[in-house]
Structure formats: structure tokens, C-alpha cells
C-alpha positions in Angstrom: 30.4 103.3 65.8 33.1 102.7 63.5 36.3 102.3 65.9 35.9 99.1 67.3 38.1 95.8 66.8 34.7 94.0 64.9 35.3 94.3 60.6 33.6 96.9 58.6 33.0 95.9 55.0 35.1 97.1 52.4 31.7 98.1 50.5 30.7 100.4 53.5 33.5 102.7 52.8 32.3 105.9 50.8 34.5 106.8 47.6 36.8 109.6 48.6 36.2 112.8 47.2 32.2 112.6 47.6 30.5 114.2 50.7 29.4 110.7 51.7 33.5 110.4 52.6 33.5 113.9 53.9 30.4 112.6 56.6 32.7 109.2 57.1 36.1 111.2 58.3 34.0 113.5 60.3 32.3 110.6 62.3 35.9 108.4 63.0 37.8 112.1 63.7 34.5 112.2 66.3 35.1 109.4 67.7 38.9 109.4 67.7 38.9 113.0 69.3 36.5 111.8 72.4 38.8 109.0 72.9 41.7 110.9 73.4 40.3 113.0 75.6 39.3 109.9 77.7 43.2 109.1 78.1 44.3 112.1 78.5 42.0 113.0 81.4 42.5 109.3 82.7 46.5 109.6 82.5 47.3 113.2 82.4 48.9 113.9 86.0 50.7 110.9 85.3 52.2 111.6 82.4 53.4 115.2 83.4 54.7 113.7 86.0 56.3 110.8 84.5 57.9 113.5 82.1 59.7 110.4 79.7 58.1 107.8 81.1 55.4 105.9 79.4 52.1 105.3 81.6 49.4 103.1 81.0 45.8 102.5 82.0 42.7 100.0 80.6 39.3 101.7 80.1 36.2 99.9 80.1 34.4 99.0 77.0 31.1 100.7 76.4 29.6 98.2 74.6 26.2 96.2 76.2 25.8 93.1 78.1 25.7 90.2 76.1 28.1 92.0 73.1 31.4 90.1 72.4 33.5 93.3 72.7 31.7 93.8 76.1 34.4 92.8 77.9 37.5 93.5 75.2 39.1 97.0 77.4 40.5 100.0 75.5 44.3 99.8 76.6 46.1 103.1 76.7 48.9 104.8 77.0 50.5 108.4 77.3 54.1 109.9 77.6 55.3 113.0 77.6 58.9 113.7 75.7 61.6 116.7 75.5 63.7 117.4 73.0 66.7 118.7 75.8 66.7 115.2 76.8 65.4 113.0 73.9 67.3 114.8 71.4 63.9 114.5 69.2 61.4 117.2 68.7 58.0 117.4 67.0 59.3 116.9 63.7 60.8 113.3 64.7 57.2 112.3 65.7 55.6 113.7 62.7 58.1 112.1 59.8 58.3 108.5 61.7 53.9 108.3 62.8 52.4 110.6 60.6 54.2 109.9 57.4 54.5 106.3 56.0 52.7 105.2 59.0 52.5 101.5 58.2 56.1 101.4 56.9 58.1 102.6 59.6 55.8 100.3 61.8 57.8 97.0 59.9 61.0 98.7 60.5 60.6 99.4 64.8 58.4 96.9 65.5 60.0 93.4 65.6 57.1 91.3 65.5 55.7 92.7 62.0 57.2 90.7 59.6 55.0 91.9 56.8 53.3 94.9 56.0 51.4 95.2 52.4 49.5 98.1 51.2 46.6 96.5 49.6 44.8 99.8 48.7 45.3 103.4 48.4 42.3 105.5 49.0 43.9 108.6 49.2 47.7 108.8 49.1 49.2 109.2 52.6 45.8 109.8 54.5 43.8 106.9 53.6 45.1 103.6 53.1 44.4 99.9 53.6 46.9 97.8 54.8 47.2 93.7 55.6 50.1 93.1 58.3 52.0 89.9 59.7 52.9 89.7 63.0 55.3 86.7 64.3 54.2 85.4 67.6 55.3 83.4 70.8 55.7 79.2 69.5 52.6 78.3 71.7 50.3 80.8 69.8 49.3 80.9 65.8 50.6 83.9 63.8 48.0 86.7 63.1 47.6 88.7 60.5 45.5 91.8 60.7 44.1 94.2 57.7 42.9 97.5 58.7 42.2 101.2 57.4 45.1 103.4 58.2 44.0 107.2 58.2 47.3 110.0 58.9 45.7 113.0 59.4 47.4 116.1 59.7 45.3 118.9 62.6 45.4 122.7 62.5 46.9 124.2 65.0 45.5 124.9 68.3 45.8 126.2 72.4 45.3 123.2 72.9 45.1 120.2 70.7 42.1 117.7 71.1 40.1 119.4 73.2 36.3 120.2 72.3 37.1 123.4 70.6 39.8 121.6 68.7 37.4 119.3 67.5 34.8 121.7 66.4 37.0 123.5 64.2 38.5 120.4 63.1 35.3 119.1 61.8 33.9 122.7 60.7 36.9 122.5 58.1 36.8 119.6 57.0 32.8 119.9 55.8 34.2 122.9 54.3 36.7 121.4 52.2 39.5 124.1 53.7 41.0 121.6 56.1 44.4 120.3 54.7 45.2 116.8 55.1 48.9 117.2 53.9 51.1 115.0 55.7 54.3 115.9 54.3 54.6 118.7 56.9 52.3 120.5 59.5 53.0 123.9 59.1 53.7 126.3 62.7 50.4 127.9 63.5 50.3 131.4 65.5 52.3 132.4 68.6 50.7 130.3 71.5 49.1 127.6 69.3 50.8 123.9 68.9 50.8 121.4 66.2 49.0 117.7 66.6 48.2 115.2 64.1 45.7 111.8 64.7 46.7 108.2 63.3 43.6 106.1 62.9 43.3 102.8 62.6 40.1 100.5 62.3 39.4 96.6 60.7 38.5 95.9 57.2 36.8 92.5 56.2 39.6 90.5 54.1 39.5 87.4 52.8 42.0 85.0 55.5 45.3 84.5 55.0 46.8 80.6 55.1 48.7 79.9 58.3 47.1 82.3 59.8 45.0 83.9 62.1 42.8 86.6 61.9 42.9 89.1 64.6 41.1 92.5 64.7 42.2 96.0 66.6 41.3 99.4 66.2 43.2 102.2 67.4 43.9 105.8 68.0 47.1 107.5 67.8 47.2 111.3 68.9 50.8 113.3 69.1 50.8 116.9 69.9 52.9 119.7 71.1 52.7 120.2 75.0 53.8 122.1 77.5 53.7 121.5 81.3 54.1 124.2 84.2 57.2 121.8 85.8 59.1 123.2 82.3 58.5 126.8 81.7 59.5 127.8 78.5 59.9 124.3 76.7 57.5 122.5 73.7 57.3 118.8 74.3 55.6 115.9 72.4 53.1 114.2 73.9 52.0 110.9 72.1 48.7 109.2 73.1 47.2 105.8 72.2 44.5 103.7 72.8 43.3 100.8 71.6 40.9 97.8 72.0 42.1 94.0 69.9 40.4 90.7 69.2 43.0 88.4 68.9 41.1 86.0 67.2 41.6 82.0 67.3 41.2 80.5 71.2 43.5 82.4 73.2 40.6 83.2 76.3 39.3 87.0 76.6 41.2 87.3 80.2 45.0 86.6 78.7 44.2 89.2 75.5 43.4 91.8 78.2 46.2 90.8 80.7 48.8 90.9 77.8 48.0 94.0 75.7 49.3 96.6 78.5 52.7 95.8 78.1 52.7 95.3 73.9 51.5 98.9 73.7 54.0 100.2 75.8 57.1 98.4 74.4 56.3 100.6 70.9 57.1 103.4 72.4 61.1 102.7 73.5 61.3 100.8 70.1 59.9 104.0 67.9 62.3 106.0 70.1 65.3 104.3 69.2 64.2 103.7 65.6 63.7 107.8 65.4 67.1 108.7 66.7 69.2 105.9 64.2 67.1 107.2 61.5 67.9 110.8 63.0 71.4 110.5 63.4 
């Protein structure tokens, strides 16, 4: 399992451009694909529902008894946006997520204070990044380093499903899936565009003054429809994720706070997107 808020050694990543890399994106898209569909059939009557707003649900780790993630949830979230009332469309998502990921991240989210790119694997799909975040007095600052993946879909009925995976994956081990993040091109009549953000802990050494905390996460925003709007493309944007925080704070506050931290990035990013837009 590589998404999971426990370090992976720099060493075990495979050099890009060698089939060992090609096996590596295939197993995280895997992984990242099955989660999604997790939140999407946890939250997805909600979220049509909710049509704006963002709603929110914790699933249960699958790791054993005994394992120190055991009890460390994958937080989610999902929300379903229009550009008739957002004033945003696809395009919005896919230059502010997709693109410069990490970036734009420092410039909506007020608690990073720092983002770095330490390494570039593959420019603008694979990168390594070590980020600050300012926290509440009673609680050390943590830093965090992780692997950053933007990853451009094909197009697709229906993004994310099994299908969407299969051919995902089929492409990719035959080198014709493009991982050009600079713009997903419109597919066929009936299909709709997606892209995945992927995000997963690299060992670093530690930073002074602060502490080390660990998350790995899964971003997926795609063009959706609902029968409630006949006619109109939306953007749905999914996420879940599962954090150590590190340092002493106890396993029950890390659970009970991370609800409302992933759901805050979503009015930020909004905002941020329509400045930046306007």
C-alpha cells in the first residue's frame, strides 16, 4: 500500500521514465481510483443534494489490530459546483488543483506559510514538496514533505468508475496516456473531463522548530451532471484523506479536528479561484 500517512523512502521511488515507474503510477492511480469511489458512493446523494454545499463523512481505516494507523480514519469530503451560480467552470478547477498544485495551495490556504519544491521528478506531474503550516499557540508547528502527483484522465461516461480505471491504467502501461497538465482536452459528445491530485509522505530529514506530521491524500475533480439539472456540466471535487499529526496531540483530537480543516479548503479555493478569475 503506498497511500497511507506512514513515510515511504525516497530510495523506494523508481526513476521516472523506466517501467519500474510505469508499475509505481499504476499501483497509487489503483489505489487512488478505489478510494474515490468509496466517497463517492459514501457521499453521493448528499452531495447532489447539497448542490454547493460541501459534505463530509470519516471512513474507517483498513489497517489491522494492533497497527498505528488502525485507528487514524480517512476524512472526506465531496461538493458538487455550477458554473450558473459559481461563476466558475471546469477550467477554474483544472488551472487552480491540477496545475501548480502546491503553489496555489500557499496562496488560499492561510495556514501554509511555506511551500518548497525540494525535487522535480517529472515537471508538473511528479514532484516532492516540504510545506509549513502555522498552528493554534497551544500546538507546535508542523511541517510536512510529501510526493505531489497532478495527473491529467482521459475522458470518460463517467469518470472514476471501474471502467475508467481500466482504461486509465491500460494507457498508461502503454505509454499513450498523456499526463499534460497544461490543459485536458474535451473528449467525445457524452464523455467528461476529470483529473486526480495525489499526495503521499516522503522520509525527510526534520526540520528545527518543528514537527513532523504525515498525510496522504486524494484529490479527484470531474465533470458531473445530476438529473435535478438537466442540461448543465458541473464540477464535482472529491477528497479524502488520512494524517498523523505527529508530536503528542492524542489520536481522538486528530480525528475529531480534521472534518472541519478539510472542508474550510473548499470556500477558501473558491474565493481564491474567482479573485484570480476576475
Amino acid at each position: 500500500m503506498w497511500l497511507q500517512a506512514e513515510p515511504t523512502e525516497r530510495a523506494r521511488l523508481p526513476q521516472p521514465g523506466t517501467p519500474e515507474w510505469t508499475l509505481f503510477l499504476a499501483e497509487v492511480m489503483e489505489e487512488a481510483f478505489s478510494a474515490l469511489r468509496k466517497v463517492n458512493v459514501t457521499l453521493r446523494w448528499r452531495t447532489v443534494q447539497g448542490q454547493g454545499k460541501v459534505t463530509k463523512e470519516s471512513i474507517t481505516s483498513i489497517h489491522p489490530a494492533g497497527h498505528p494507523l488502525r485507528r487514524a480514519h480517512w476524512h472526506s469530503r465531496s461538493s458538487l459546483h455550477f458554473p450558473k451560480e459559481l461563476g466558475l467552470g471546469f477550467e477554474a478547477f483544472e488551472e487552480g488543483l491540477l496545475q501548480h498544485h502546491t503553489q496555489h495551495e500557499q496562496q488560499y490556504i492561510e495556514a501554509l506559510e511555506h511551500a518548497e519544491c525540494l525535487e522535480v521528478l517529472v515537471p508538473q506531474v511528479a514532484e516532492i514538496w516540504h510545506m509549513k503550516y502555522r498552528t493554534p499557540s497551544v500546538t507546535a508547528n508542523r511541517d510536512f514533505v510529501e510526493l505531489v502527483l497532478m495527473l491529467p484522465m482521459p475522458t470518460d461516461e463517467n469518470p472514476f468508475n471501474v471502467f475508467h480505471e481500466q482504461e486509465t491504467i491500460k494507457a498508461l502501461k502503454a505509454g499513450t496516456l498523456s499526463l499534460d497538465t497544461r490543459s485536458i482536452p474535451r473528449g467525445p459528445p457524452g464523455t467528461y473531463r476529470s483529473f486526480l491530485v495525489i499526495s503521499m509522505p516522503i522520509a525527510h530529514a526534520a526540520t528545527p522548530n518543528y514537527v513532523r506530521g504525515y498525510y496522504a491524500s486524494v484529490e479527484g475533480v470531474r465533470e458531473d451532471w445530476t438529473i435535478f439539472r438537466p442540461g448543465e456540466v458541473g464540477v464535482q471535487w472529491m477528497l479524502t484523506t488520512q494524517a498523523e499529526a505527529g508530536g503528542s496531540i492524542p489520536r481522538w483530537l486528530q480525528e475529531l479536528s480534521m472534518p472541519s480543516q478539510i472542508v474550510a479548503d473548499v470556500p477558501a479555493f473558491l474565493e481564491w479561484a474567482k479573485l484570480k478569475k476576475a
